[in-house]
KETI-876878 format. One record per atom (N, C-alpha, C): residue in three letters; x, y, z. Coordinates in steps of 0.1 Angstrom, whole numbers, plus 5000, padded with zeros to 4 digits. Atoms other than C-alpha are relative to their C-alpha. Layout:
residues N
ALAXYZ ...
***
This chain:
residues 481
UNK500850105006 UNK610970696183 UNK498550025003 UNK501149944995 UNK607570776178 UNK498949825010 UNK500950094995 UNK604670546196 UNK499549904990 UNK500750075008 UNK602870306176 UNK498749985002 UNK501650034999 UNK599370316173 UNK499349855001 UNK500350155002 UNK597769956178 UNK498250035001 UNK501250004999 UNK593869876187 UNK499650095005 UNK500349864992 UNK592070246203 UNK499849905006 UNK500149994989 UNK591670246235 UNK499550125006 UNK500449854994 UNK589570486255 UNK500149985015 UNK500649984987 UNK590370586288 UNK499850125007 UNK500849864992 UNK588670826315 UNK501050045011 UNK499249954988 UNK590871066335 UNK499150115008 UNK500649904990 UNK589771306360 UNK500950085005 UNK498849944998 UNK591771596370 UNK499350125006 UNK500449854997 UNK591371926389 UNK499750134986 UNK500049865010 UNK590272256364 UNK500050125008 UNK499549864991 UNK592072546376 UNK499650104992 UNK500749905007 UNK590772866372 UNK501250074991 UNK498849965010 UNK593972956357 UNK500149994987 UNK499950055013 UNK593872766332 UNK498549924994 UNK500950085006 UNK590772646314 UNK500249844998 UNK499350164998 UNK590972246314 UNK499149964983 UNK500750075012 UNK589472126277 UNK499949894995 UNK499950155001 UNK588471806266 UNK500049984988 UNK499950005015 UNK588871846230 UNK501250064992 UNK498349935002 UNK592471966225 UNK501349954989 UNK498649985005 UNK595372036201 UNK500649865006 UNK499650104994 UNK596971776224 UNK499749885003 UNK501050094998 UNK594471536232 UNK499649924987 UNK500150065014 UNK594071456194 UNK501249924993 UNK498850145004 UNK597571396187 UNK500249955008 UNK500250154993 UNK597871176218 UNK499349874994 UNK501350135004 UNK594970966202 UNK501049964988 UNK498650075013 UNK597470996168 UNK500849915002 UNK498650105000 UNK600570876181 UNK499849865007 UNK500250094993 UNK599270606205 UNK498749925000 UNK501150085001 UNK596070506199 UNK499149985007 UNK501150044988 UNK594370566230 UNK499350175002 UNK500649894992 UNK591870856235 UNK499549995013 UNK500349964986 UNK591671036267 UNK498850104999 UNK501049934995 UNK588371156280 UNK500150025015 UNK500249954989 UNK588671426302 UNK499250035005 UNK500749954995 UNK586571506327 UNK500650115009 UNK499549844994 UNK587571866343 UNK498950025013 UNK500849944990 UNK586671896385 UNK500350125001 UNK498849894993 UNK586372226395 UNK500650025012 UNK498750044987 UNK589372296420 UNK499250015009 UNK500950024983 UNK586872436446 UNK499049865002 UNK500850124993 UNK585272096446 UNK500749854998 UNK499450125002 UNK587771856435 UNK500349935010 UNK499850114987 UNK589071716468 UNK498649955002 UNK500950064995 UNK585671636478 UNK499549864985 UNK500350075010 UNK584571486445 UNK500849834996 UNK499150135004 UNK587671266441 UNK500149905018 UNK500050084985 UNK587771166479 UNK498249915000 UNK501250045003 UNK583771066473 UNK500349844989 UNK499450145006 UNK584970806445 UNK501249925005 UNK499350144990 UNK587770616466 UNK499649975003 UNK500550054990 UNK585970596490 UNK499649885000 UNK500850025001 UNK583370456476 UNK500249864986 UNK499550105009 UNK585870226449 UNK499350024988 UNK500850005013 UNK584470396420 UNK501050124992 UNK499149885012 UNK587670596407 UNK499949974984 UNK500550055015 UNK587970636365 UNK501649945003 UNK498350025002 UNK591070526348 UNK501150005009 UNK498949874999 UNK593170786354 UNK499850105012 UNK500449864989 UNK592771006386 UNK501350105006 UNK498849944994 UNK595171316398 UNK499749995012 UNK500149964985 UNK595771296435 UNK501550075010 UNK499049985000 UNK598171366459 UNK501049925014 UNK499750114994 UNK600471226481 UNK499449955013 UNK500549994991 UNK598371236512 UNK499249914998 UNK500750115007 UNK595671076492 UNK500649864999 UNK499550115004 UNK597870806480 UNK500449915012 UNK500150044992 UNK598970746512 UNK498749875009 UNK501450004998 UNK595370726526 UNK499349884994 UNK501050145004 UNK593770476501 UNK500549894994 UNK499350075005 UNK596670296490 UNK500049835002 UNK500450114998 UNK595669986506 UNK498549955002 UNK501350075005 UNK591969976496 UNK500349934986 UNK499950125013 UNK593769776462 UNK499550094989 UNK499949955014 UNK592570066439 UNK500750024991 UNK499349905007 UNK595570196426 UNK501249884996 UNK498850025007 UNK598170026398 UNK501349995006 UNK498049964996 UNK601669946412 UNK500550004992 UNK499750005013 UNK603170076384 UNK501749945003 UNK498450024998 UNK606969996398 UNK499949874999 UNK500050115007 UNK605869636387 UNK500549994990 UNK499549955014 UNK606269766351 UNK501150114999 UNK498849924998 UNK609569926356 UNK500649984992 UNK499150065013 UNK611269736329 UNK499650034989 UNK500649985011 UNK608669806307 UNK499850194997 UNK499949904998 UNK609470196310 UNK501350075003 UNK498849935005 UNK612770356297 UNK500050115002 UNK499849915000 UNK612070636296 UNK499050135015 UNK500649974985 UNK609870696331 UNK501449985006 UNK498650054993 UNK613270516347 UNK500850164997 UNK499049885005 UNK615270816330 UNK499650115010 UNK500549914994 UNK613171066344 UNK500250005017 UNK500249974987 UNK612870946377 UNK501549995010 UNK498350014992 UNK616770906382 UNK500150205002 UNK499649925000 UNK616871256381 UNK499150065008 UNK501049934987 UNK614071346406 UNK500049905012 UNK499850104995 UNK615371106432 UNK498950015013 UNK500950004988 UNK612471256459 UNK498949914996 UNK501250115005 UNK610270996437 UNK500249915014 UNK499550104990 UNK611670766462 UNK499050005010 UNK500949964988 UNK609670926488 UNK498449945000 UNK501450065007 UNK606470826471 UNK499549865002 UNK500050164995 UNK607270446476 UNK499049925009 UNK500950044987 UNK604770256499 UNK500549845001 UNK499750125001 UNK605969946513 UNK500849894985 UNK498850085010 UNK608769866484 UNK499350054988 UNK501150045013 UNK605869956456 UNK499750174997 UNK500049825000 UNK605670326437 UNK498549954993 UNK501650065004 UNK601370336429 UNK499850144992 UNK500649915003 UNK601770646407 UNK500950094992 UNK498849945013 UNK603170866380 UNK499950195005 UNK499749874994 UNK604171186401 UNK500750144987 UNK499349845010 UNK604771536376 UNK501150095005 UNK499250015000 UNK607671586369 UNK500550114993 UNK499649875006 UNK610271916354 UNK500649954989 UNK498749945014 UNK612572006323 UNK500150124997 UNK500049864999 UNK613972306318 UNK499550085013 UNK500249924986 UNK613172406352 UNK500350145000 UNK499949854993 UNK612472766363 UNK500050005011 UNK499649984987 UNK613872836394 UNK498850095010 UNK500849914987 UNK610972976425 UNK500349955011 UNK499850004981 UNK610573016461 UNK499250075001 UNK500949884996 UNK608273166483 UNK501350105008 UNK499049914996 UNK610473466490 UNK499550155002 UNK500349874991 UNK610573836501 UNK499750054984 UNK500649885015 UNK608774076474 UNK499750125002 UNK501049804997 UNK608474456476 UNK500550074989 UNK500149935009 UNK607974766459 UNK501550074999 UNK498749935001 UNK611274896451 UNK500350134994 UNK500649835008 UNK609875176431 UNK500350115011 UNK499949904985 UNK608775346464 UNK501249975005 UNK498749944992 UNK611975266481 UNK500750074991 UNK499249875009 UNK613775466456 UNK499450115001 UNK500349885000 UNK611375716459 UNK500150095012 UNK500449934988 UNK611375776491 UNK501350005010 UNK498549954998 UNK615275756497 UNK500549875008 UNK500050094990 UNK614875376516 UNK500949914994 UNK499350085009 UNK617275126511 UNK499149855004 UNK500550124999 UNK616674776504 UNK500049935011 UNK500250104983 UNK615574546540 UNK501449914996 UNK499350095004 UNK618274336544 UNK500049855010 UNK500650094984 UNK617374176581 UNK498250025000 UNK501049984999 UNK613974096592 UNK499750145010 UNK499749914993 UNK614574396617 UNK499650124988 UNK500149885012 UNK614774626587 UNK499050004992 UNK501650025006 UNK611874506573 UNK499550065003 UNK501049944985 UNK610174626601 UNK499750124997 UNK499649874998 UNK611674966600 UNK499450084985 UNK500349915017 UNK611075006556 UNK498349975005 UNK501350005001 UNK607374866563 UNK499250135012 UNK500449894990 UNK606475106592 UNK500350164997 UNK499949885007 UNK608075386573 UNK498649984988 UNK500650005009 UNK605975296548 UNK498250055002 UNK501349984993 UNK602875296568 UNK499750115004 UNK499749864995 UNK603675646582 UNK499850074990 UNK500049905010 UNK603775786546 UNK498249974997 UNK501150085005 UNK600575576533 UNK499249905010 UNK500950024992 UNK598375556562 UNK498949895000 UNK500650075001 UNK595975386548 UNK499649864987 UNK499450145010 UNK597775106528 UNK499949915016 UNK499650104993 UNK598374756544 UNK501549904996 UNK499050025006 UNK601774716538 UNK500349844996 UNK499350204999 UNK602574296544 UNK498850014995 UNK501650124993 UNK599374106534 UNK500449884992 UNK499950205007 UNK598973736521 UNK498849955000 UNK501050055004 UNK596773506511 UNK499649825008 UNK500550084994 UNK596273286539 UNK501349965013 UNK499049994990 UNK598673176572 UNK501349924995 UNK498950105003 UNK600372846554 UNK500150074983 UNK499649985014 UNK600773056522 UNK501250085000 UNK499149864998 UNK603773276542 UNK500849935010 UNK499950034988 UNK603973156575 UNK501349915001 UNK499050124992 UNK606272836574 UNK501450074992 UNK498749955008 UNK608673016547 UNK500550125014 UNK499349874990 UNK609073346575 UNK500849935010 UNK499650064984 UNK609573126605 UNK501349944997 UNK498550135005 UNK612272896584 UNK500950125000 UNK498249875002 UNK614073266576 UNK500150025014 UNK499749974981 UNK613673336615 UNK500749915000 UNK499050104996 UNK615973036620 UNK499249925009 UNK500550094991 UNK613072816636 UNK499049944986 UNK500550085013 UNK610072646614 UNK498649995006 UNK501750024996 UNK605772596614 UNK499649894998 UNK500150175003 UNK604772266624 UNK500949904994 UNK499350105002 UNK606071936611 UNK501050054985 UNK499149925018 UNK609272076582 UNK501249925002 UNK498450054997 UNK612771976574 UNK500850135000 UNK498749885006 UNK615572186582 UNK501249955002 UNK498750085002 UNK618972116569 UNK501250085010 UNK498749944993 UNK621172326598 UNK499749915013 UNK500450064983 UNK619672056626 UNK500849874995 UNK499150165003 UNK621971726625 UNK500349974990 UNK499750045015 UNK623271746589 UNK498550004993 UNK500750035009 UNK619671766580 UNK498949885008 UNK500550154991 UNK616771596601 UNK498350094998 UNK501549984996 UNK612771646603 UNK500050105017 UNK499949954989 UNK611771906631 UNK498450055003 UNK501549924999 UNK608272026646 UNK500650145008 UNK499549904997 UNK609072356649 UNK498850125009 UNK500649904994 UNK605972526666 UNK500049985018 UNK499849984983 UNK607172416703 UNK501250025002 UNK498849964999 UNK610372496702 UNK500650125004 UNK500149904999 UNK611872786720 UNK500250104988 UNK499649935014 UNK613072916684 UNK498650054995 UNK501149965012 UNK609572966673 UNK499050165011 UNK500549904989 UNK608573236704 UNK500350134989 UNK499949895006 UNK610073506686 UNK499550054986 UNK501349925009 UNK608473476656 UNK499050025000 UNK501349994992 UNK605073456672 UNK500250175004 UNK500049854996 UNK606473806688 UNK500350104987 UNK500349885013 UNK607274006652 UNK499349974994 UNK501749995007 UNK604073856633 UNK499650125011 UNK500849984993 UNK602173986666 UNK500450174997 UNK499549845002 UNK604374336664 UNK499550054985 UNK500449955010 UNK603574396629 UNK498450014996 UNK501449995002 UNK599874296633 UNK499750115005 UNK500649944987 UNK599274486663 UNK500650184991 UNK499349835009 UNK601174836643 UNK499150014989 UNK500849985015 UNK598774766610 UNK501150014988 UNK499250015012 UNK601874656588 UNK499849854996 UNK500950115008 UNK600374316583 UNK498550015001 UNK501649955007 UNK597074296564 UNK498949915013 UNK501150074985 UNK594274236595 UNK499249924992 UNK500750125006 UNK592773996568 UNK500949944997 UNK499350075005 UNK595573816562 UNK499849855000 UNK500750175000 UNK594273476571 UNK499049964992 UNK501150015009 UNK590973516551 UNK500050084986 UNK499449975017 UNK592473646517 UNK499549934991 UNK499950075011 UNK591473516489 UNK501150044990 UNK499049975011 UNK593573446463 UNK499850154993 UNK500949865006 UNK591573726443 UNK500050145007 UNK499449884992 UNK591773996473 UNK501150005002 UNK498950034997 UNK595073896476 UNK500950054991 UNK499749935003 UNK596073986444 UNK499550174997 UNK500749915002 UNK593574316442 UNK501050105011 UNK499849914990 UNK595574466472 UNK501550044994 UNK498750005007 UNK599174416452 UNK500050044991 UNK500049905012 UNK598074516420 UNK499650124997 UNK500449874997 UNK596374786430 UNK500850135007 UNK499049934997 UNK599174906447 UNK499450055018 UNK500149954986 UNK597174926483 UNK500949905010 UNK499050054995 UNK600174666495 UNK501250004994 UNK498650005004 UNK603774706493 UNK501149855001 UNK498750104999 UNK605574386504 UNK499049835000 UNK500750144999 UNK604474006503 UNK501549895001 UNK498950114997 UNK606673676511 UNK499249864995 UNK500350135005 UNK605573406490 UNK500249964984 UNK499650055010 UNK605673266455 UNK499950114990 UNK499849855010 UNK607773556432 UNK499149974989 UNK500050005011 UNK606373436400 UNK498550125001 UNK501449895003 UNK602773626411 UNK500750124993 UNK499749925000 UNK604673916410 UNK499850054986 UNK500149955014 UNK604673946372 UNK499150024996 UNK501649935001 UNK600873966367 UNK499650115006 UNK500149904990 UNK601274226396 UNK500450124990 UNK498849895004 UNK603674446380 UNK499450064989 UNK500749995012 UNK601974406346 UNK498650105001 UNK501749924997 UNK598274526358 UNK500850145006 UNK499749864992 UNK599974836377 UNK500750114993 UNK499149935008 UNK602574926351 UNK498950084987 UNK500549955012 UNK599475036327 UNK499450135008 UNK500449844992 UNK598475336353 UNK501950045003 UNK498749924992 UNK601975366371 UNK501349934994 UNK499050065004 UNK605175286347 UNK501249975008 UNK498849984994 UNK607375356377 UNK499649805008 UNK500250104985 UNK605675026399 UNK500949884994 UNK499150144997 UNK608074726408 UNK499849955010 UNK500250114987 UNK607074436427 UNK501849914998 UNK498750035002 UNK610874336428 UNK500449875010 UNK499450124992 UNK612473986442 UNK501550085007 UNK498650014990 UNK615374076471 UNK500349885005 UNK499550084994 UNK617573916487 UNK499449925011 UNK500550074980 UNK616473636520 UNK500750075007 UNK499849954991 UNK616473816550 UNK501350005010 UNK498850054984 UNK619273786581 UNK498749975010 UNK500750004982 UNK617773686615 UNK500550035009 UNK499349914991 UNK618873796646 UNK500849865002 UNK498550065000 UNK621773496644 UNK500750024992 UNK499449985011 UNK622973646613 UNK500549914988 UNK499850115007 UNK622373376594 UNK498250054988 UNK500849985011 UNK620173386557 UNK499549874997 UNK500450155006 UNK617673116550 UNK498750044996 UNK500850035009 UNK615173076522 UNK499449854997 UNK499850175006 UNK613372786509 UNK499450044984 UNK500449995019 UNK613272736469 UNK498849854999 UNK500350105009 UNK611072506452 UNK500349844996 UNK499050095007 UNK612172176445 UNK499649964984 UNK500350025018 UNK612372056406 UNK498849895005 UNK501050145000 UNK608971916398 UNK498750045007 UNK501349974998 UNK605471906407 UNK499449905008 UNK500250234996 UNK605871536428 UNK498750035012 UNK501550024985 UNK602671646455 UNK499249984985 UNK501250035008 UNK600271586419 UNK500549914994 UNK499950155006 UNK600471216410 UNK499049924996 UNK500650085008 UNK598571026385 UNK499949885007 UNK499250134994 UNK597670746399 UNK498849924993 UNK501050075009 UNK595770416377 UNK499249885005 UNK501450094996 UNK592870226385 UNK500649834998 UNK499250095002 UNK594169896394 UNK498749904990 UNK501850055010 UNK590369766372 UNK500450034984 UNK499949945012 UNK591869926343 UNK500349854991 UNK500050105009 UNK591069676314 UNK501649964993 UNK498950035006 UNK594669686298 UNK500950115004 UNK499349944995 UNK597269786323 UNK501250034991 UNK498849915003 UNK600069786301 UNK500550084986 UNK500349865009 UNK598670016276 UNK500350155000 UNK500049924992 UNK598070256303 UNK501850035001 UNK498650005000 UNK601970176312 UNK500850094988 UNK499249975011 UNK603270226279 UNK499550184994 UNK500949894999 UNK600770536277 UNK501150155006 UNK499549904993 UNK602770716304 UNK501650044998 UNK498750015006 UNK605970606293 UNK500350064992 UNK500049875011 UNK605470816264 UNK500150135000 UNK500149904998 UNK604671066276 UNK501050125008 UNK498049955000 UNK607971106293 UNK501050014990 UNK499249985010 UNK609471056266 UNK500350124994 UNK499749865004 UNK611271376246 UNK498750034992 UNK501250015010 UNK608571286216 UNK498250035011 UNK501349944991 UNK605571296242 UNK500150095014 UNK500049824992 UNK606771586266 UNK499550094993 UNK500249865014 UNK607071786232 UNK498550005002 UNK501250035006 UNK603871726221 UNK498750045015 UNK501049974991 UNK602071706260 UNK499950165008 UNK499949854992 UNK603472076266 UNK500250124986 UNK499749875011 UNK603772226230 UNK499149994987 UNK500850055006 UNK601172056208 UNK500349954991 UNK499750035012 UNK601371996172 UNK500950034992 UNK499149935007 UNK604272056153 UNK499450044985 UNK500449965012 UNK603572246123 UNK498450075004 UNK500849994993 UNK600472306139 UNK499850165011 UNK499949914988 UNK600872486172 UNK501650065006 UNK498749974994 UNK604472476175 UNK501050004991 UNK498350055009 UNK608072466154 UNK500849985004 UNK498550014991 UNK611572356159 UNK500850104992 UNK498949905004 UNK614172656160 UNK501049965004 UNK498650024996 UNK617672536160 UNK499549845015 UNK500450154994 UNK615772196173 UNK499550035013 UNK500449984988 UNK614472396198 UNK498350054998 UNK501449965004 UNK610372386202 UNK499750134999 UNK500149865000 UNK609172746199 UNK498250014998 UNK501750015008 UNK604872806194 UNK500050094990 UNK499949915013 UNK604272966162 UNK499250105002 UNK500549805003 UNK603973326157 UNK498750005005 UNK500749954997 UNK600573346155 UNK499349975015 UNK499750074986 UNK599973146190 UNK500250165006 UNK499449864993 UNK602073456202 UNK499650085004 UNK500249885001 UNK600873766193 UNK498349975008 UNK501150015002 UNK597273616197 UNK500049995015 UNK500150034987 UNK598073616235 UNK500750065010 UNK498949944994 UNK601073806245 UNK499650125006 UNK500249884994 UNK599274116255 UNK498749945011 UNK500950044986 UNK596773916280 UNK500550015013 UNK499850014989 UNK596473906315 UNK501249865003 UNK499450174997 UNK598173546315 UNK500349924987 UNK500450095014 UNK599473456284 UNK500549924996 UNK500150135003 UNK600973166288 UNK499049915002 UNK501050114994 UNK598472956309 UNK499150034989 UNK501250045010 UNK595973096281 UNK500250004989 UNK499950115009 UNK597772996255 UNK499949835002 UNK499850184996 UNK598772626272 UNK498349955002 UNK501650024998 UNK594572656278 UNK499449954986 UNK500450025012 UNK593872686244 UNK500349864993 UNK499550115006 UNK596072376229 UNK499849905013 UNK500250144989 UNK595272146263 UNK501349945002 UNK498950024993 UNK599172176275 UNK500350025010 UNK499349944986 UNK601072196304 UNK500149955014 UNK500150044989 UNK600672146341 UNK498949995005 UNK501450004997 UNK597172226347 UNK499749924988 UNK500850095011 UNK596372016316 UNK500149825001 UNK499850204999 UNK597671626315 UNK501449984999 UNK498750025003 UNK601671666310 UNK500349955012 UNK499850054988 UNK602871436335 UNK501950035005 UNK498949955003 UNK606571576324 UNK500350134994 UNK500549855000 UNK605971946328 UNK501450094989 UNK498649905012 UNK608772206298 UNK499350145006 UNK499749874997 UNK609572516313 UNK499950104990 UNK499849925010 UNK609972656281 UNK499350114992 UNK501149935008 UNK606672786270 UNK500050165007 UNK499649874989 UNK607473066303 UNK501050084993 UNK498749955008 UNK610673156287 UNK499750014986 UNK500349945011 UNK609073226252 UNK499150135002 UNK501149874996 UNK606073436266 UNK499950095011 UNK500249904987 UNK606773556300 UNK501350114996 UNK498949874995 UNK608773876313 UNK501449935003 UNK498550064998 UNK612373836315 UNK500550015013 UNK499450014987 UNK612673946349 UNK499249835002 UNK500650114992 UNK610973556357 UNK501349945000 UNK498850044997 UNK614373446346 UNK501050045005 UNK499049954990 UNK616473686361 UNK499749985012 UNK500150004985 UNK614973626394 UNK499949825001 UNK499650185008 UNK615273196380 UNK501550025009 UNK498750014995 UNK618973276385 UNK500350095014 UNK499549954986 UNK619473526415 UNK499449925011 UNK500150114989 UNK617573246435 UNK500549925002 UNK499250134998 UNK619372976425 UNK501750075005 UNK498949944993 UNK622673206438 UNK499950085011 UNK500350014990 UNK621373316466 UNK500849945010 UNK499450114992 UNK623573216495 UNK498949955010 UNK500650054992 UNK620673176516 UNK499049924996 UNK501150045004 UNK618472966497 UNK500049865002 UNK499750164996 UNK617872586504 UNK498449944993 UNK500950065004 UNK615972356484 UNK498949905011 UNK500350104984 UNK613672176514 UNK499149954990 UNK500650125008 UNK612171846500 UNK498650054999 UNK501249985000 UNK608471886493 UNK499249915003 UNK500850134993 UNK607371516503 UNK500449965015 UNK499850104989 UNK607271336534 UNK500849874997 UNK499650175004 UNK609371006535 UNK499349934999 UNK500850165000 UNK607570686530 UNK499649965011 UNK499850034986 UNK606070556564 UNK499149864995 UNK500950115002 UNK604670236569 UNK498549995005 UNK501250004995 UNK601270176577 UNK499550035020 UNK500349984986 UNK601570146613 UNK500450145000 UNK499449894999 UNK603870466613 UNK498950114997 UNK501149965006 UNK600770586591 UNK499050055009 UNK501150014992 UNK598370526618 UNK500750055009 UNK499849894991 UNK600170676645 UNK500550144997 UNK500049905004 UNK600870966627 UNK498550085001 UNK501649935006 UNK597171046619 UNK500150005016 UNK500449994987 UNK596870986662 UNK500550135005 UNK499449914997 UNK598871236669 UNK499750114994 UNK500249935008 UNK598171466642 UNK498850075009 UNK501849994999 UNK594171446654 UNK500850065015 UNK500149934990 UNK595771556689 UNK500650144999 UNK499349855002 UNK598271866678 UNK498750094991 UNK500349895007 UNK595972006655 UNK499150095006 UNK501049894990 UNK593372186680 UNK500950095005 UNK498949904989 UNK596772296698 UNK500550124995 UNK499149885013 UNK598172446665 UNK499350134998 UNK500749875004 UNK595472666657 UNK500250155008 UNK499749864990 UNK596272866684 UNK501150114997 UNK499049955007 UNK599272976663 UNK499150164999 UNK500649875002 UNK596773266646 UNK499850055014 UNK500349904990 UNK595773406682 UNK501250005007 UNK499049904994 UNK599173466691 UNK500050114994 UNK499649845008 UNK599873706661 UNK498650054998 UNK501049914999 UNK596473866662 UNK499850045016 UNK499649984987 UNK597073886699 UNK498550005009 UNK501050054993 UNK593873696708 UNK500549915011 UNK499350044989 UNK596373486729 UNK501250085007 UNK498649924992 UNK598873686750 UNK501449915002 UNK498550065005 UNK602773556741 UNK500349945013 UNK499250054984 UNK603473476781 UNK499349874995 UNK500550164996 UNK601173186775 UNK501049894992 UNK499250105008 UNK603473026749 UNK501049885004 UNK499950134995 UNK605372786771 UNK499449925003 UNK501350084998 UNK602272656781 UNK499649904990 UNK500550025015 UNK601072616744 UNK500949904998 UNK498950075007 UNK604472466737 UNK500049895008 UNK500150144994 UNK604072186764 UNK498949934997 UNK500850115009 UNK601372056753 UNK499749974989 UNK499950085013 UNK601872016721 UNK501749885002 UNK498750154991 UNK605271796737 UNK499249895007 UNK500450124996 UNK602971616752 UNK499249894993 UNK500850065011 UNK600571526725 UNK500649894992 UNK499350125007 UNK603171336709 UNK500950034990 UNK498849935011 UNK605771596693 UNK501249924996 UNK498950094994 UNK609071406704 UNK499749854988 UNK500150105009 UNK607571086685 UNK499950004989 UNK500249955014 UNK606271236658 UNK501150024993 UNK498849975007 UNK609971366649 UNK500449854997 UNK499450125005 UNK611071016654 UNK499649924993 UNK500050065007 UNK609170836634 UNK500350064984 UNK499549925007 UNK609871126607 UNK501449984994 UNK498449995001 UNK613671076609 UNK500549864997 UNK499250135002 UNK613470696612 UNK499349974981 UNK500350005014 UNK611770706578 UNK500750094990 UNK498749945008 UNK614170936563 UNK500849894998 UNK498950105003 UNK616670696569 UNK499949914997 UNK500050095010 UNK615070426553 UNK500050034989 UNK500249955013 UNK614070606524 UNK501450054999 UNK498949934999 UNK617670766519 UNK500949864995 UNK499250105000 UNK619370436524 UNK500349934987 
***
């Protein structure tokens, strides 16, 4: 059923502009929205290096627009300065939100004292990721290696590797929390406050005092100290980060496969043989395999509406649409006849779309750039599908070898719900671990010496670990219930 257009309506959203994706305020998409519904959206595009500040500057200050993307931290944070829409008021008035969010039940999480303040981005057709193990597999065939299958053997293929190609950096990354908490989770321990589902059926754990987390403090530090992790690995930029992979002066990385395909792509036009290849999750020394995947959905970027907004249940019925099949289509594939067709009822972008992009660096995000679709644009009910017309097919074969993976575990991506007090002593605690944590980096650069680590590990127990889990665990269990 399409929308019905009634009196326009203009309202103002504000959103991050990723360098990924160009953000446009004049769009394929943005036009027919105004079509079918009657409300144009005026975007304003921050850019990402300045958006937190920008949008934290208008809370503060009670001067958000409309429409603002935040995230749940945020939401948390200003949820009771009265700016923000409780849209779970208008629950009834939203069929096809309800639909949606039965099927992403971590919305739940989002909740604040009984009341959801926000329209969290959401999947279809889901493509399966994880931050997971990635190396060249080219070289190990060339060089007679078999595939790592323990973190031990990692060890052994990267150090070989370092021995051949002296002056490569085999591991590197693009920052500590862009690697760090996925390795430690395959060690069989975890970085700072995580869930892991082998502790009591499944419980909240702070995993950097724990004796489980010593040893992996000791193989980061072993691989630093050898030159098989990149001695800038903390200060990476995205941009050096990929320059060292595409270029082929790093071999392995552990974080989100899908880079890999831009990798592979820029390398394969010098070296047809190069493969940045997805393997299997590691063993640990308990002989146990553990990964973490993705979960369905995008629920840390939530819409959230200006409780000032002149005609809330415009806005409402606005977003409701946009869940809908008629306004997904349309917020991730444009104009029918237009920008896109149905083949066998299935959307497809037309031909020219295609060609006019398929040989770029990125050619979906700069098609979805072009027409003002997708996830970086305003879809608040994100289609897989545009990936699966234009990307590489290994994105889907390595879609499915993750999701069969015996070692892979979806670990939630939100925090439970806490109540304000919970709130407030969280941030107390927080403000006291976090000077403690930092110290993490000078173990594995071996600015701290490893004997100190019980040390390290008692005072963060004393700071207020122990509570911290508990009020973690007791908010699971309401949220859950």
């Amino acid at each position: 059923m399409k929308a019905q257009p009634t009196e326009p309506v203009t309202l103002k959203l504000m959103r991050s502009d990723h360098p990924a994706q160009a953000l446009r305020t004049d769009s394929v998409v943005l036009r027919e929205i105004e079509t079918r519904t009657g409300i144009k959206l005026e975007i304003e595009p921050i850019p990402l290096s300045s958006y937190t500040d920008k949008k934290r500057a208008l809370l503060t200050t009670d001067h958000m627009p409309d429409i603002l993307l935040i995230n749940p931290n945020e939401l948390s944070e200003f949820v009771r300065s009265g700016q923000f829409l409780p849209i779970s008021d208008y629950m009834e008035q939203m069929p096809h939100f309800r639909s949606v969010a039965a099927d992403h039940p971590q919305i739940q999480r989002l909740y604040v004292d009984g009341k959801l303040y926000g329209f969290p981005v959401t999947a279809q057709h889901f493509i399966q990721g994880g931050r997971a193990p990635m190396i060249r597999t080219d070289l190990l065939r060339k060089l007679g290696l078999a595939v790592p299958e323990s973190f031990e053997e990692l060890y052994a293929v990267l150090s070989k590797l370092k021995m051949i190609y002296p002056d490569s950096v085999p591991w590197t990354a693009r920052g500590l929390s862009s690697f760090f908490g996925a390795v430690a989770f395959g060690m069989g321990s975890g970085f700072g406050m995580y869930f892991d589902p082998d502790i009591r059926g499944g419980s909240y754990v702070y995993g950097s005092n724990k004796p489980a987390f010593k040893p992996v403090l000791e193989y980061m530090n072993r691989l630093y100290r050898e030159g098989l992790l990149d001695p800038d690995f903390d200060v990476n930029t995205q941009q050096i980060w990929s320059d060292k992979l595409s270029r082929g002066q790093s071999f392995f990385y552990y974080d989100n496969n899908t880079f890999a395909l831009n990798f592979n792509e820029t390398l394969k036009r010098s070296n047809p043989d190069y493969k940045l290849e997805l393997i299997p999750y590691f063993s640990n020394d308990g002989g146990t395999k553990r990964g973490s995947l993705y979960p369905k959905g995008w629920l840390t970027d939530i819409y959230v509406i200006s409780s000032h907004v002149k005609d809330p249940t415009r806005v409402i019925q606005l977003f409701d649409w946009l869940y809908s099949p008629e306004g997904a289509e349309i917020s991730n594939f444009g104009k029918l006849g237009e920008t896109y067709e149905l083949v066998n009822g299935e959307p497809r972008f037309v031909d020219s779309l295609v060609q006019k992009y398929k040989h770029s660096a990125d050619p979906v995000r700069m098609l979805l750039s072009e027409i003002g679709a997708g996830l970086l644009a305003i879809s608040p009910h994100v289609d897989d599908r545009p990936s699966r017309q234009l990307s590489n097919p290994d994105l889907f074969r390595w879609s499915e070898q993750l999701k069969n993976d015996p070692g892979a575990y979806v670990i939630p991506s939100l925090a439970p719900a806490f109540t304000k007090e919970e709130r407030e002593r969280l941030t107390e605690i927080s403000s006291k671990i976090a000077p403690i944590e930092q110290e993490v980096l000078k173990f594995i650069i071996g600015a701290k010496p490893l004997r100190e680590f019980e040390e390290f590990a008692e005072r963060l127990t004393l700071s207020g670990v122990p509570e911290m889990e508990s009020i973690y665990n007791n908010a699971m269990a309401r949220t859950v219930k």
